[in-house]
FIFI-634657 format. One record per residue (C-alpha): residue in three letters; y, x, z; chain. Coordinates in Angstrom, 1 decimal, decimal comma. Example, Ala and Ser with C-alpha at 12.3 -4.5 7.8 and 13.67 -1.06 7.14 Angstrom:
REM residues 2
+---------+--------+--------+--------+--------+
| residuo |      Y |      X |      Z | cadena |
+---------+--------+--------+--------+--------+
|     ala |   -4,5 |   12,3 |    7,8 |      A |
|     ser |   -1,1 |   13,7 |    7,1 |      A |
+---------+--------+--------+--------+--------+
This chain:
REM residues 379
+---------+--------+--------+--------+--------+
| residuo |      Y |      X |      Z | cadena |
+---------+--------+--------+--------+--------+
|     unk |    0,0 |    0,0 |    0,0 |      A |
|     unk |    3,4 |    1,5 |   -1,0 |      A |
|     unk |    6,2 |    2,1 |    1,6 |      A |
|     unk |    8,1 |   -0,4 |   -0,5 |      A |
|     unk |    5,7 |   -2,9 |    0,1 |      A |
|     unk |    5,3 |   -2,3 |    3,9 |      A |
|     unk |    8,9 |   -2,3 |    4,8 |      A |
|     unk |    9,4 |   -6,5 |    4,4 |      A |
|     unk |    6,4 |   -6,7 |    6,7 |      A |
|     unk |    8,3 |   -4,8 |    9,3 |      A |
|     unk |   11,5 |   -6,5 |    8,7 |      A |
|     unk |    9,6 |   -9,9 |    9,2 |      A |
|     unk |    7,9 |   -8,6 |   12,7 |      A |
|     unk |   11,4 |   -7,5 |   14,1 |      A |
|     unk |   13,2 |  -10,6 |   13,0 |      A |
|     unk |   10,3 |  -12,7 |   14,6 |      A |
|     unk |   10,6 |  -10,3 |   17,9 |      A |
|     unk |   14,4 |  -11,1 |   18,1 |      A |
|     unk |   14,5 |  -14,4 |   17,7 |      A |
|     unk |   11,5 |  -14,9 |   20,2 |      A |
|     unk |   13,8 |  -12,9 |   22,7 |      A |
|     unk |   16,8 |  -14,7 |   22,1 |      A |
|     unk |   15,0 |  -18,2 |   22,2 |      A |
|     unk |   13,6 |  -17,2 |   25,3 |      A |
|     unk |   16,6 |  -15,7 |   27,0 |      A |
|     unk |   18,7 |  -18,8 |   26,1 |      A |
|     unk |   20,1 |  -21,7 |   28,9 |      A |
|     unk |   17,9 |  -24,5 |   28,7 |      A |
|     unk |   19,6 |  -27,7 |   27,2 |      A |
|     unk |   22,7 |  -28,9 |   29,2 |      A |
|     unk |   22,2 |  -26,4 |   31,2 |      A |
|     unk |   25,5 |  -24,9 |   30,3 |      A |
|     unk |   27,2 |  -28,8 |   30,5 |      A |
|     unk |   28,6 |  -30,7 |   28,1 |      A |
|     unk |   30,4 |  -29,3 |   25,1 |      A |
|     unk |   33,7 |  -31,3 |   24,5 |      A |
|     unk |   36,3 |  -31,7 |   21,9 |      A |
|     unk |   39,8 |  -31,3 |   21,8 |      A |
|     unk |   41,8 |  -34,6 |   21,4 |      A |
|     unk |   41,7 |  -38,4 |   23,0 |      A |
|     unk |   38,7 |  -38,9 |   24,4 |      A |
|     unk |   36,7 |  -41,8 |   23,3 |      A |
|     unk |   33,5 |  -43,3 |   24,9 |      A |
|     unk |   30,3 |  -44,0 |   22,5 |      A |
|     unk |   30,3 |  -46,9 |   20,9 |      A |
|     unk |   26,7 |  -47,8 |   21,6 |      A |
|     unk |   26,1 |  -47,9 |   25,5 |      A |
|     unk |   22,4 |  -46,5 |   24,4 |      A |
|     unk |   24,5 |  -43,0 |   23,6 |      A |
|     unk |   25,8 |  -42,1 |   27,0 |      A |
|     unk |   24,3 |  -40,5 |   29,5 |      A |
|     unk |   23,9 |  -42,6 |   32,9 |      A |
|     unk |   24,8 |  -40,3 |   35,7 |      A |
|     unk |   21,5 |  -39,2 |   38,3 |      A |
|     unk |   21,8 |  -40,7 |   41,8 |      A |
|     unk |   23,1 |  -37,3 |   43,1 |      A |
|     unk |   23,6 |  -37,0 |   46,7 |      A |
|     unk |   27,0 |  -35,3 |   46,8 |      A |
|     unk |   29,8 |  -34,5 |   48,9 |      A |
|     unk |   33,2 |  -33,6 |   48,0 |      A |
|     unk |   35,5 |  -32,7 |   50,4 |      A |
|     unk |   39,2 |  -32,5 |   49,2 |      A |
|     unk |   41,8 |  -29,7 |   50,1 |      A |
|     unk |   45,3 |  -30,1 |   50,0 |      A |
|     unk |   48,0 |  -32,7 |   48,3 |      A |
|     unk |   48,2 |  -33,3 |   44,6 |      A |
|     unk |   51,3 |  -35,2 |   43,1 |      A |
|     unk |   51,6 |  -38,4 |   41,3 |      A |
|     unk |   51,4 |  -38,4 |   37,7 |      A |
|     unk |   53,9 |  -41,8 |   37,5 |      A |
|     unk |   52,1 |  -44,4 |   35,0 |      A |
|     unk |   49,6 |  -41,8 |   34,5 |      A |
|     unk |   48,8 |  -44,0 |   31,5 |      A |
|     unk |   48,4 |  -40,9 |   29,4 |      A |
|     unk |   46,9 |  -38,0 |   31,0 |      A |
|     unk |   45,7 |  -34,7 |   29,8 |      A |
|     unk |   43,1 |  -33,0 |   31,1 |      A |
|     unk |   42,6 |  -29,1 |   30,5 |      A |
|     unk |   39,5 |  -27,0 |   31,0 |      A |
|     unk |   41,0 |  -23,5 |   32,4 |      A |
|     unk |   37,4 |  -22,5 |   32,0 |      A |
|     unk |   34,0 |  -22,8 |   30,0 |      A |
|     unk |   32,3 |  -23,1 |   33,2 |      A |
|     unk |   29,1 |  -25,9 |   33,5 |      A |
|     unk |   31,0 |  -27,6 |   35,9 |      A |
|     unk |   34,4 |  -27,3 |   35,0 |      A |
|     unk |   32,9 |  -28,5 |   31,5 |      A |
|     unk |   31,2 |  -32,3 |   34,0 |      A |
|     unk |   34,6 |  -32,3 |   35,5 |      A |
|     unk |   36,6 |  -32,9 |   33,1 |      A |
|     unk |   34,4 |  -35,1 |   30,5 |      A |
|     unk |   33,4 |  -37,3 |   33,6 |      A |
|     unk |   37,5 |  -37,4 |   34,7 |      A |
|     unk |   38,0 |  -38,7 |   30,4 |      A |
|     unk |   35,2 |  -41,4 |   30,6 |      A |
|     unk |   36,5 |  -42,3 |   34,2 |      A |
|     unk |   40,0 |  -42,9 |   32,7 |      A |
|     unk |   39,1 |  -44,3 |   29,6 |      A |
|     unk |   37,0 |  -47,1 |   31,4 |      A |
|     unk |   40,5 |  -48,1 |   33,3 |      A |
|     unk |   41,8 |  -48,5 |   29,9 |      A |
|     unk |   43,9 |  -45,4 |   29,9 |      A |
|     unk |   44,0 |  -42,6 |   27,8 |      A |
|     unk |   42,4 |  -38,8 |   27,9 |      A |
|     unk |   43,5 |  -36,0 |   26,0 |      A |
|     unk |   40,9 |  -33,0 |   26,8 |      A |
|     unk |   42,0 |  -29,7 |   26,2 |      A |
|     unk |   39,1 |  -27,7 |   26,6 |      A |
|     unk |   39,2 |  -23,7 |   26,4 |      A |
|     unk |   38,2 |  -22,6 |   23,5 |      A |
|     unk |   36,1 |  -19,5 |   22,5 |      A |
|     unk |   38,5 |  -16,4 |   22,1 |      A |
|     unk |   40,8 |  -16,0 |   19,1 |      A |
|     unk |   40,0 |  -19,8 |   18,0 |      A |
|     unk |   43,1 |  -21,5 |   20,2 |      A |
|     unk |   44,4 |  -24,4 |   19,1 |      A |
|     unk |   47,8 |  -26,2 |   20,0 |      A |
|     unk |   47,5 |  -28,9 |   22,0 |      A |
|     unk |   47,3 |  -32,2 |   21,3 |      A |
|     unk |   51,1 |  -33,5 |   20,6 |      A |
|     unk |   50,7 |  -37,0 |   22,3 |      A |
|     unk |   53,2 |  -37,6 |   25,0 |      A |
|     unk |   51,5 |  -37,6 |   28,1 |      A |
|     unk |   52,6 |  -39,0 |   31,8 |      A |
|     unk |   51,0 |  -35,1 |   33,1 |      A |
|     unk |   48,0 |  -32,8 |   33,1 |      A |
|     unk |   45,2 |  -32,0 |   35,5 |      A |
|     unk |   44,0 |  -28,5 |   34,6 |      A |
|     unk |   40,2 |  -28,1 |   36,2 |      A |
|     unk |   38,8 |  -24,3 |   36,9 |      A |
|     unk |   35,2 |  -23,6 |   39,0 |      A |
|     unk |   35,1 |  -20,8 |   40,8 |      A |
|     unk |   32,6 |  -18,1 |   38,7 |      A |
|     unk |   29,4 |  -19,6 |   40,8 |      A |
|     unk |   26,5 |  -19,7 |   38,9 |      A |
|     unk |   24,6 |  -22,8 |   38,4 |      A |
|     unk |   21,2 |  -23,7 |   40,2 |      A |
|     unk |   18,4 |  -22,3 |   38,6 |      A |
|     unk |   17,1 |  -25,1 |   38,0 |      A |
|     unk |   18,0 |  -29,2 |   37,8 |      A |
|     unk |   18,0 |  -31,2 |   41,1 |      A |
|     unk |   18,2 |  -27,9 |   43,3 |      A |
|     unk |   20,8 |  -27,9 |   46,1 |      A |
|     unk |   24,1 |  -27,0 |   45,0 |      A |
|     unk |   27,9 |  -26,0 |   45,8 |      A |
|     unk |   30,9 |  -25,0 |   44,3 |      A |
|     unk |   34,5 |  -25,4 |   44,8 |      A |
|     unk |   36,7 |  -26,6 |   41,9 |      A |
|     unk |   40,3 |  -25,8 |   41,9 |      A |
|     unk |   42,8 |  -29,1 |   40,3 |      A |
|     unk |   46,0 |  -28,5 |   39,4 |      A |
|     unk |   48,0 |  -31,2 |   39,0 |      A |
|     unk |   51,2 |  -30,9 |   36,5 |      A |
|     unk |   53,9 |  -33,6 |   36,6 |      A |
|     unk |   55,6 |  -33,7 |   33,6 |      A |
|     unk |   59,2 |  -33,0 |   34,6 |      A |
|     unk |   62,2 |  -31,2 |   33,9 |      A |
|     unk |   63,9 |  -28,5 |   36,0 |      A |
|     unk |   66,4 |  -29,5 |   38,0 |      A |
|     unk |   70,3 |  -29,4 |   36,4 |      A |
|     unk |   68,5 |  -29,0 |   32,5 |      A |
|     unk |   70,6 |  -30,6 |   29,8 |      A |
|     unk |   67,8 |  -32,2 |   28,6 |      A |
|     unk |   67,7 |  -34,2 |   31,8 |      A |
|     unk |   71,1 |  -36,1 |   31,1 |      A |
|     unk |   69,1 |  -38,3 |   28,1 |      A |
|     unk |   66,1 |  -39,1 |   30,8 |      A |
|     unk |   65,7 |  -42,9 |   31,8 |      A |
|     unk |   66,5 |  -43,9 |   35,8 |      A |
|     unk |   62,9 |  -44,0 |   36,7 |      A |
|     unk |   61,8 |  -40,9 |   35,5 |      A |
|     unk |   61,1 |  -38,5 |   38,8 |      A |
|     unk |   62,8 |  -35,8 |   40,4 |      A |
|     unk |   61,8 |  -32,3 |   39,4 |      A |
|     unk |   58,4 |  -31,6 |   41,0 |      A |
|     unk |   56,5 |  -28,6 |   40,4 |      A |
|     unk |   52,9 |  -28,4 |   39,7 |      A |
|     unk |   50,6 |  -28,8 |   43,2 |      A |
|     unk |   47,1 |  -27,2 |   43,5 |      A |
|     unk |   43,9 |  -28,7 |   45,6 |      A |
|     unk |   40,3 |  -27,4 |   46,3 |      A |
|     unk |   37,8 |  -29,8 |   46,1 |      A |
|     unk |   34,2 |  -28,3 |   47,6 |      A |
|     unk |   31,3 |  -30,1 |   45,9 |      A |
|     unk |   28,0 |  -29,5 |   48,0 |      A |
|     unk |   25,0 |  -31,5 |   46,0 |      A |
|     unk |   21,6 |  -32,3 |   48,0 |      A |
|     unk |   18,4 |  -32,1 |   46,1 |      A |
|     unk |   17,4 |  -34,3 |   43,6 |      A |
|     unk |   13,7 |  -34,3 |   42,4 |      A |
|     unk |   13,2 |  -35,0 |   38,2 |      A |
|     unk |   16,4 |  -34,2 |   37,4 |      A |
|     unk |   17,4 |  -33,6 |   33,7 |      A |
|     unk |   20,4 |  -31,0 |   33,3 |      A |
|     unk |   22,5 |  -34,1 |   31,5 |      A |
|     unk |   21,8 |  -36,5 |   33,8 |      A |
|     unk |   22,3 |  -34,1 |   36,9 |      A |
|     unk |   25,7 |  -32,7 |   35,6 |      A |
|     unk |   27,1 |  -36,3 |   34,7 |      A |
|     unk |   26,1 |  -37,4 |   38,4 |      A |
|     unk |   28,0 |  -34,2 |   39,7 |      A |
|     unk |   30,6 |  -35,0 |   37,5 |      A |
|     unk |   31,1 |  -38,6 |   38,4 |      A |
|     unk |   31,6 |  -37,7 |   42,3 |      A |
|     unk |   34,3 |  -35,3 |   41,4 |      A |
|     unk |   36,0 |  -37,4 |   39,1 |      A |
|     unk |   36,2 |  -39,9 |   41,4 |      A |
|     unk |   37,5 |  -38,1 |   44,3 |      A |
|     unk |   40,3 |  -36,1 |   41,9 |      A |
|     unk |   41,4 |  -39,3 |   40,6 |      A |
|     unk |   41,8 |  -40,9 |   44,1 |      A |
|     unk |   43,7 |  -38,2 |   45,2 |      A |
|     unk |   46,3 |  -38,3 |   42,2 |      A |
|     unk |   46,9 |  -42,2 |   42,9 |      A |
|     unk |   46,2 |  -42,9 |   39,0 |      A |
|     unk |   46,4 |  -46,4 |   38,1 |      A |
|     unk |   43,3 |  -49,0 |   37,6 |      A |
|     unk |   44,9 |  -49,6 |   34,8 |      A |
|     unk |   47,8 |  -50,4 |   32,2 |      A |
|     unk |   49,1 |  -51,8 |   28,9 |      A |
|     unk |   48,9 |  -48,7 |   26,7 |      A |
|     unk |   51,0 |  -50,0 |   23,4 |      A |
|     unk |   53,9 |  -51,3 |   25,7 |      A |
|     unk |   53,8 |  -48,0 |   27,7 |      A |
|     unk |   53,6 |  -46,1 |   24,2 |      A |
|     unk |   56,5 |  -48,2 |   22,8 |      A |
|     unk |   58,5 |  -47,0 |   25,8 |      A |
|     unk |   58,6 |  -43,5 |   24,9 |      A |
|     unk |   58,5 |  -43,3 |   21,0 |      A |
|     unk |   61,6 |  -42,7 |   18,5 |      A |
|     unk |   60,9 |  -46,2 |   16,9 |      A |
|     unk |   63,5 |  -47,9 |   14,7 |      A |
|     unk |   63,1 |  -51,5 |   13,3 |      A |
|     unk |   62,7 |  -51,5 |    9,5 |      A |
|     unk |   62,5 |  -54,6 |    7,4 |      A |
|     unk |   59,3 |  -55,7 |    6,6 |      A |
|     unk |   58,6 |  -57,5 |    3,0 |      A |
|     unk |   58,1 |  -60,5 |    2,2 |      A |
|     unk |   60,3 |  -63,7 |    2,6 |      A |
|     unk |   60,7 |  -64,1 |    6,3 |      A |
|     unk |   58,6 |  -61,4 |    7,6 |      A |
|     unk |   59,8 |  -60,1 |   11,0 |      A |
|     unk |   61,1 |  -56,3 |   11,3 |      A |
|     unk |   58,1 |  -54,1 |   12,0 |      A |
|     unk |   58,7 |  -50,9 |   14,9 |      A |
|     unk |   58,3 |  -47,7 |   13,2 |      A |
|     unk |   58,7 |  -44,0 |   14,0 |      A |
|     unk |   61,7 |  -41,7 |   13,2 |      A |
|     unk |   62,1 |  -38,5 |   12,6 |      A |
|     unk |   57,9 |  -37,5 |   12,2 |      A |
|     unk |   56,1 |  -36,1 |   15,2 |      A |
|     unk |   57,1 |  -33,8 |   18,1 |      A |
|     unk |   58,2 |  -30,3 |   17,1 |      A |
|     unk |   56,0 |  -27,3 |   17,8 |      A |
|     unk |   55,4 |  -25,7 |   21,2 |      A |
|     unk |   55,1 |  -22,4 |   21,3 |      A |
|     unk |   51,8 |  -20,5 |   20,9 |      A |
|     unk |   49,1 |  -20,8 |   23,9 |      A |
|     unk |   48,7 |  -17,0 |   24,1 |      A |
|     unk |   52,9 |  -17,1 |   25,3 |      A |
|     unk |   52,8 |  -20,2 |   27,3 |      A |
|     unk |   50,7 |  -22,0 |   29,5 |      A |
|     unk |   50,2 |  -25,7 |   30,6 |      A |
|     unk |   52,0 |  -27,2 |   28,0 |      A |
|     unk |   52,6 |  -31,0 |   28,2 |      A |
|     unk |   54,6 |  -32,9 |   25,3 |      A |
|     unk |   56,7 |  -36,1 |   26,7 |      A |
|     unk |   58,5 |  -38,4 |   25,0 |      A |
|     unk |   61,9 |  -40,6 |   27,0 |      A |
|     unk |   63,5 |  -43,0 |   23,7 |      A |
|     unk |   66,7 |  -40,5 |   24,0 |      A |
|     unk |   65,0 |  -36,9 |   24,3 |      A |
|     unk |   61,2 |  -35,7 |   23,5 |      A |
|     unk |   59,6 |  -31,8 |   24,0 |      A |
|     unk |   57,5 |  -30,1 |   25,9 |      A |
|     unk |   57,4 |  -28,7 |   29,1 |      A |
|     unk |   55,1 |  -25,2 |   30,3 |      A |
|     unk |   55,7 |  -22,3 |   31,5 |      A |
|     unk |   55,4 |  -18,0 |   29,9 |      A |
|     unk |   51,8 |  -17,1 |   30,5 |      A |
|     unk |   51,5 |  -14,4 |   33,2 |      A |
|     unk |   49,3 |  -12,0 |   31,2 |      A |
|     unk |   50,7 |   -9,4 |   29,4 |      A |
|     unk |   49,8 |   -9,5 |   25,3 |      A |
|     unk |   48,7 |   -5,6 |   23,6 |      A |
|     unk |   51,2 |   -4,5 |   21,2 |      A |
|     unk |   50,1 |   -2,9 |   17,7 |      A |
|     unk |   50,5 |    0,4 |   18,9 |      A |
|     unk |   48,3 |   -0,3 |   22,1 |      A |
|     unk |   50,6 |   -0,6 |   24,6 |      A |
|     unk |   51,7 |   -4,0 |   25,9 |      A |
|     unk |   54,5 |   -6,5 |   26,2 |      A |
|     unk |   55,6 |   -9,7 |   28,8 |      A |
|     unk |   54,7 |  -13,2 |   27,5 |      A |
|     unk |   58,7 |  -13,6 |   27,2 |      A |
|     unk |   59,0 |  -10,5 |   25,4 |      A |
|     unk |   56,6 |  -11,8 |   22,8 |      A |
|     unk |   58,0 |  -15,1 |   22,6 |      A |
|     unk |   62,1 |  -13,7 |   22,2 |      A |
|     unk |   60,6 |  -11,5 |   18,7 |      A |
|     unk |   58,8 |  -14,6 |   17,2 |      A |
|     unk |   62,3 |  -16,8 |   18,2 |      A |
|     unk |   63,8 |  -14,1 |   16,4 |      A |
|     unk |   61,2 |  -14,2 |   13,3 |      A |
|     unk |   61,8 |  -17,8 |   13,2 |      A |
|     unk |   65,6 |  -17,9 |   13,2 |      A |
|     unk |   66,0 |  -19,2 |   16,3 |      A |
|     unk |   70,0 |  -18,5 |   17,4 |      A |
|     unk |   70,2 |  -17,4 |   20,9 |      A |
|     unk |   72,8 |  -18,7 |   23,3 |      A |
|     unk |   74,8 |  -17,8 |   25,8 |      A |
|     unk |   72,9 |  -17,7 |   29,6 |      A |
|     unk |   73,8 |  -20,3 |   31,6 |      A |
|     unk |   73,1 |  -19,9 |   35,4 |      A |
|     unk |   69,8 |  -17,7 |   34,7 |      A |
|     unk |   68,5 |  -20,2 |   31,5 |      A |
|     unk |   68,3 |  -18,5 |   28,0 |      A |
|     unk |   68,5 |  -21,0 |   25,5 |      A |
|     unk |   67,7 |  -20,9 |   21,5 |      A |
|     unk |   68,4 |  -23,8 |   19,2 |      A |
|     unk |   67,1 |  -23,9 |   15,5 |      A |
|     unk |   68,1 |  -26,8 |   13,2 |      A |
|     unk |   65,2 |  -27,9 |   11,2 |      A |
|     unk |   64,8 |  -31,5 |    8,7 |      A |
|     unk |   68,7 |  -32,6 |   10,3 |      A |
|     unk |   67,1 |  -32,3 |   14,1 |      A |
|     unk |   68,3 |  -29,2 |   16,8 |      A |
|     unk |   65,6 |  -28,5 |   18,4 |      A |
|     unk |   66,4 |  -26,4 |   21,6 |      A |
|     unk |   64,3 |  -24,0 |   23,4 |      A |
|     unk |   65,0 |  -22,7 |   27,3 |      A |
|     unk |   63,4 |  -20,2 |   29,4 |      A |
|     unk |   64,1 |  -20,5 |   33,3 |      A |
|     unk |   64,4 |  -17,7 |   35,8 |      A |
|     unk |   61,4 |  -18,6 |   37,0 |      A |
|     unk |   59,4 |  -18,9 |   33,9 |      A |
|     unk |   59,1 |  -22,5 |   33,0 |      A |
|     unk |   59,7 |  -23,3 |   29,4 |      A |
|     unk |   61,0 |  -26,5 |   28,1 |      A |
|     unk |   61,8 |  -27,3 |   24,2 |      A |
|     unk |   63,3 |  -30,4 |   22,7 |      A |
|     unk |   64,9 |  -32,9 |   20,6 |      A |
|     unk |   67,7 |  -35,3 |   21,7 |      A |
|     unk |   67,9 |  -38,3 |   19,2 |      A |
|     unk |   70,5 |  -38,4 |   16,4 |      A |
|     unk |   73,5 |  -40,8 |   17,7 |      A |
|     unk |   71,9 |  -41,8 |   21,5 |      A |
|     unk |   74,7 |  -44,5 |   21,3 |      A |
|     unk |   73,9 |  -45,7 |   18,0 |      A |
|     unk |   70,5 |  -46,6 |   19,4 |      A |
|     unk |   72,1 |  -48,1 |   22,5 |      A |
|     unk |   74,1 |  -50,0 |   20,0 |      A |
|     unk |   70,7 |  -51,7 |   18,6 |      A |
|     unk |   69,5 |  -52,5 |   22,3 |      A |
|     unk |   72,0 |  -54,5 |   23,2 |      A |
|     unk |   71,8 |  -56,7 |   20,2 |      A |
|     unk |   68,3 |  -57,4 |   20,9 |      A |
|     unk |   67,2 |  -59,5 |   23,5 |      A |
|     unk |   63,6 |  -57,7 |   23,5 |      A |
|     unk |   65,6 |  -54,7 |   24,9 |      A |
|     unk |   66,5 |  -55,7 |   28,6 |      A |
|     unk |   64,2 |  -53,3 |   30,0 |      A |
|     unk |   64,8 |  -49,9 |   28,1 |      A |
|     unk |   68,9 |  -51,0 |   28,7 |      A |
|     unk |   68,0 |  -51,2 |   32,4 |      A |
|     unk |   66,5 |  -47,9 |   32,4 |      A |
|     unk |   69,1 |  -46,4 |   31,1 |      A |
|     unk |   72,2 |  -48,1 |   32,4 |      A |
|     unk |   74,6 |  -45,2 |   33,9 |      A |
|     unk |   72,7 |  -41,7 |   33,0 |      A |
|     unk |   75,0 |  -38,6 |   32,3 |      A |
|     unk |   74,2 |  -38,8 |   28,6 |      A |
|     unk |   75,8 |  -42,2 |   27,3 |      A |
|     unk |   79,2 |  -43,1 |   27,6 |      A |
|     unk |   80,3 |  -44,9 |   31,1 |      A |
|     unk |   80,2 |  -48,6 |   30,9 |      A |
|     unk |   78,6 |  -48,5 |   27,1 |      A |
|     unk |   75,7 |  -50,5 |   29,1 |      A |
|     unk |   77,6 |  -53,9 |   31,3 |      A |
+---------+--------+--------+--------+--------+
């Protein structure tokens, strides 16, 4: 037999050897949790295709004081890990809120150099999940424990912004985002399958986490969306067809990238729309291998994009770039929070169209003496 001949024989042997190894060295299935997608959750349409949670035996014992979210009709809910558990956590936190009629935007972490921007639907705030790096049982139904910290991430802006002048009454005070440990300690559980067990785990945590952030049993999402968008009446066709709402000026502008800025929420108020995060702590390697400051990174790409730079105002840097007739405005704080946004073309003109119609009252009321419209406009 020639050497030619022998060589695809080895070839077949070695691939065979590997992929037994790998096979065998792999996490059994769900061992690892479930894999989730960015964007609003959604549960299965057929009840056949979720998985019922196991009857775990579970206590979770809650550390600290998280802040209220407001409606927290839309909420988003970040994975600041790829952890099993922080993976239950945050699915079982979507299908919780998603039953109460609310909606879940899941952010998950994705696999290095494939980030995403997040999803740009306004939200009420964020609950970021992260496990602490303990490995999971060896097996399902095994005694368990793990603490998960939740941080909770109103979405507000920083006290004396110029954003804030456009804001409605009822829109909060700024609050800063507020941390909690919640220990999970899980009994044994005999026949346990890794889905089942990690969706029982799951559920307990979810339920505690959302007790503790006094989210709502539930809520009218469209009027709560009509609240918040840049909608405009337009003629609809047809002989007496009533105006239909529709959106101006296209969608939110662009945050900044993830690898600059962290926790990044969009909102949406019917005067002024953005986002609100803050400069990532880690430093990002230059070309020349040294490195640079998350703010550092972010001033060159401002720069790149012809972003003009303004004067500092009481320790905020702010950058404004006109784009499609908008100005959208960028500011860093002193102490690293980021907040960029879009004030609506003639604020008064739009008050103008509220007090002609009698569907109206409310969003008038809500806005009836803030800085940003003329005093008196609104009797």
């Amino acid at each position: 037999m020639s050497r030619n001949s022998i060589l695809p024989l080895v070839l077949l042997v070695l691939i065979t050897a590997g992929a037994f190894w790998m096979v065998r060295g792999a996490a059994a299935r769900g061992q690892d949790g479930p894999e989730n997608q960015q964007g609003i959750f959604r549960l299965p349409a057929k009840e056949s295709r979720r998985i019922q949670p196991a009857a775990v035996s579970t206590t979770a014992t809650l550390i600290g004081t998280l802040p209220s979210l407001g409606e927290g009709l839309v909420v988003q809910i970040v994975g600041g890990d790829r952890h099993g558990l922080t993976r239950t956590v945050t699915r079982s936190l979507a299908e919780l809120l998603t039953e109460r009629g609310l909606i879940a935007v899941l952010e998950p972490q994705a696999l290095p150099g494939k980030e995403t921007e997040p999803v740009p639907l306004p939200a009420d705030g964020g609950l970021r999940i992260t496990t602490d790096q303990v490995d999971p049982p060896a097996a399902p139904g095994l005694a368990y424990r793990a603490v998960i910290t939740i941080t909770a991430v109103p979405v507000r802006l920083p006290e004396g912004h110029p954003a804030r002048r456009l804001l409605p009454r009822d829109v909060g005070a700024a609050e800063a985002p507020a941390t909690a440990t919640l220990t999970i300690e899980v009994a044994p559980l005999a026949d346990a399958a890794w889905p089942t067990w990690w969706a029982g785990v799951g559920r307990q945590a979810a339920v505690a986490i959302v007790a503790a952030t006094r989210l709502p049993e539930s809520g009218d999402i469209a009027a709560h969306t009509r609240r918040g968008a840049w909608l405009a009446p337009v003629q609809a066709s047809g002989p007496g067809a009533a105006p239909a709402l529709v959106t101006e000026h296209g969608r939110l502008p662009s945050p900044p990238q993830t690898d600059v800025a962290v926790d990044l929420i969009p909102f949406s108020h019917p005067l002024v729309r953005g986002w609100v995060g803050r400069l990532s702590p880690l430093a990002l390697p230059t070309r020349d291998g040294g490195t640079r400051t998350a703010e550092q990174a972010l001033e060159k790409r401002l720069t790149k994009g012809q972003w003009i730079p303004g004067p500092a105002v009481e320790a905020r840097r702010t950058f404004t770039r006109e784009v499609e007739g908008l100005t959208t405005a960028l500011t860093i704080e002193q102490d690293g929070t980021l907040v960029i946004w879009q004030e609506r073309p003639s604020p008064a003109t739009v008050v103008q169209g509220w007090l002609a119609d009698p569907a109206a009252k409310a969003q008038l009321e809500r806005h009836r003496g803030i800085p940003g419209l003329p005093t008196g406009m609104i009797p």
